[in-house]
N, C-alpha and C positions, 0 to 999 in steps of 0.2 A: 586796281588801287590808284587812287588820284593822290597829288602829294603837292603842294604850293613851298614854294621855295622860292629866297632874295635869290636875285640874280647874281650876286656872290658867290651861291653855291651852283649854281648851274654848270653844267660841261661846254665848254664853247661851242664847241662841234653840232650840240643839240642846239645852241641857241641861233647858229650859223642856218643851221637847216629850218630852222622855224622861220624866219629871217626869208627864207627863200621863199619858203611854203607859203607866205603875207606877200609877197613881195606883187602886187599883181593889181591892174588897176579896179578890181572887183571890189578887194578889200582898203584899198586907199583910197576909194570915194566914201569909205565911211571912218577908215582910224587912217589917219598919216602926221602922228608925232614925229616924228621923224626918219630917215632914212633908214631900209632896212639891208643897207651895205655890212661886210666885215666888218669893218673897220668901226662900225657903229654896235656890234655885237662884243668887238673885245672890250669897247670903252665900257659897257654896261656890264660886261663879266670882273672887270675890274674898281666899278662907282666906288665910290667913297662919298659921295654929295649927303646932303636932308632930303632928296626926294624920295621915294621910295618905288621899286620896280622889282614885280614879283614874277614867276612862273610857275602853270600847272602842268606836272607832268605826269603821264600817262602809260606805265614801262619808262621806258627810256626815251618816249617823245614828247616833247614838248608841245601841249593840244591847247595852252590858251597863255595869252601875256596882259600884265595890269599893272597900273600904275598910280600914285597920288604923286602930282606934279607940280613945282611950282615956286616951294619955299626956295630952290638955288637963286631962283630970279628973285628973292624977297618978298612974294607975296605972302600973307597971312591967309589965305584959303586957297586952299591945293587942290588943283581941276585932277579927276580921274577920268581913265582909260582903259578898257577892257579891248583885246580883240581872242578872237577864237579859232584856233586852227581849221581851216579847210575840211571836211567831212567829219568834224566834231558837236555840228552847231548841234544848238536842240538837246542836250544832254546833261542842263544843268552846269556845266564848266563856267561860263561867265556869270551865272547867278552866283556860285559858289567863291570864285573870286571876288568878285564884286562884295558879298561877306566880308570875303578878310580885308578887305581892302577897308573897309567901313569898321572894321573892330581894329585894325592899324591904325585907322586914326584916330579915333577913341581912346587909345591906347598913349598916341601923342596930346589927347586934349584938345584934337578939333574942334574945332563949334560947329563947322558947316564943311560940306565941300559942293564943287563945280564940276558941272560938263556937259560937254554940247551932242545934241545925236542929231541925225539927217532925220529929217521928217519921212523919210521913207524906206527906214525903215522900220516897222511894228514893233518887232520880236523883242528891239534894244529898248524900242519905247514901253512896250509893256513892263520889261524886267525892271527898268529904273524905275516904274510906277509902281511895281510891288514893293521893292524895297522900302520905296516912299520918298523917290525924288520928286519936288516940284516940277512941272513943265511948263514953260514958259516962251510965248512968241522971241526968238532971235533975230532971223531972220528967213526969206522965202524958204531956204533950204533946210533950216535947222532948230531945233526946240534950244532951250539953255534951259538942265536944269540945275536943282539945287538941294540938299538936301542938309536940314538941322538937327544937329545933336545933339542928343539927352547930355546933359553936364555931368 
């Protein structure tokens, strides 16, 4: 059974070890919002902000993290972020996130959101395309897409 939950509810300890699990220059050439230290795990177990930062858990493991990001900085369109635990990929988890993530902002009244993937990787480029992100030259490295919402 898979279960999405704010990181409110999360257990440190799982969020600590997912945290280690990313931690790795594999997965930070394609998500590195930011540090995946402690001390970056309690701040999030404790948010209070407008962003929003979910997790899917798997048992008691933490197999994928997501996020809409942005409003704390005052923007009006909130970039998202998905990453996938280490021997989870492939299994539907970021697609399924990536859902809630898109029905949370709806839920807020998005119009659109943001985000960028490495040209190389497919998998992320497909998934955004099903959904129905735009893709869009960035730069050498990276698509930006984007994606607009029913009102």
């Amino acid at each position: 059974m898979i279960e999405i939950m704010s990181v409110r509810a999360a257990p440190l300890e799982a969020v600590v070890a997912f945290f280690r699990a990313i931690d790795s220059p594999q997965i930070k050439a394609h998500f590195h919002p930011h540090d995946f230290g402690e001390s970056r795990a309690r701040w999030l177990c404790s948010y209070s902000g407008r962003d929003e930062y979910y997790f899917a858990l798997h048992e008691s493991t933490i197999v994928a993290y997501g996020m809409l990001r942005g409003w704390d900085e005052g923007y009006d369109v909130p970039s998202l972020g998905i990453c996938v635990r280490p021997g989870y990929e492939r299994k539907g988890l970021g697609l399924a996130l990536t859902y809630h993530l898109v029905a949370a902002g709806r839920l807020r009244g998005v119009k659109k959101m943001i985000l960028k993937v490495k040209r190389d990787n497919p998998v992320a480029i497909a998934m955004y395309r099903k959904i129905g992100f735009g893709l869009t030259d960035y730069d050498e490295h990276f698509f930006r897409g984007t994606l607009v919402l029913d009102a």
